[in-house]
N, C-alpha and C positions, 0 to 999 in steps of 0.2 A: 119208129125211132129206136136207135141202140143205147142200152143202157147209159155211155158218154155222152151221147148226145144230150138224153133228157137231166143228168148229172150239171152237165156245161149252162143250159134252160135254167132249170134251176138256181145257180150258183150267180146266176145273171140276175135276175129276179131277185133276188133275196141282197146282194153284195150294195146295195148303196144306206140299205138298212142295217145291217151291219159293220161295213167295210168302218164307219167311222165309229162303233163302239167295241168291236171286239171279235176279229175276224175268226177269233174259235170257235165262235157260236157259229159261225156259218158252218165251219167244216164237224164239229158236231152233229149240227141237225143236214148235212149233206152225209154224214157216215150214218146216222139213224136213217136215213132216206134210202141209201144205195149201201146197204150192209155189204153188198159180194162187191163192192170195188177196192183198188188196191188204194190204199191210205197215201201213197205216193201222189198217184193221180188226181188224187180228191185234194191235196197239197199243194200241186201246181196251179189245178184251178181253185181255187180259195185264194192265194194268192196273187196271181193274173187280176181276178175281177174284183177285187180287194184294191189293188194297185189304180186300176182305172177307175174305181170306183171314186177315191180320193183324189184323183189327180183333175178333179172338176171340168174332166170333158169327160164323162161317161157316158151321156148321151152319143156324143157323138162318135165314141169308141165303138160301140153297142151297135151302129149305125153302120160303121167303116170295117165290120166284119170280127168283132171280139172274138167272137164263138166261134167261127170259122179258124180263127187263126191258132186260136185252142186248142182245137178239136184236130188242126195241122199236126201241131204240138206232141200232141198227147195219144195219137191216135199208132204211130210205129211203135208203142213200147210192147204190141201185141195183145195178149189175153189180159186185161183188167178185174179178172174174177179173181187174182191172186192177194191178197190181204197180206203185205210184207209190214212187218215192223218198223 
């Protein structure tokens, strides 16, 4: 598995625990987690499963390809090792 992938795993896992208290905590401990990812990246998923995470079909989101469709997403912006501001 590539760095996004296990990031995306991740952010799945962890997003219905925090998506309803404070989805900074996720992308905190997702940027403690994956230091060489770009903050952008880690943004969009934080968000995304943050989003489904609240909208009480996650399950069913999780099911119907979240991660897959993230990982669509997120996957052209190229090298993810770049840490932009």
């Amino acid at each position: 598995m590539n760095m996004l992938t296990l990031l995306i795993a991740s952010a799945l896992r962890f997003a219905p625990t925090f998506a309803n208290e404070d989805g900074e905590l996720l992308f905190d401990f997702l940027r403690a987690e994956f230091p060489d990812a770009a903050t952008d990246a880690i943004d969009l998923v934080v968000t995304r499963v943050c989003v489904a995470a609240t909208s009480g079909n996650f399950a069913s989101l999780k099911a119907n390809g979240l991660a897959t469709e993230i990982l669509g997403e997120v996957s052209p912006w190229g090298d993810l090792t770049t840490v932009w501001a």
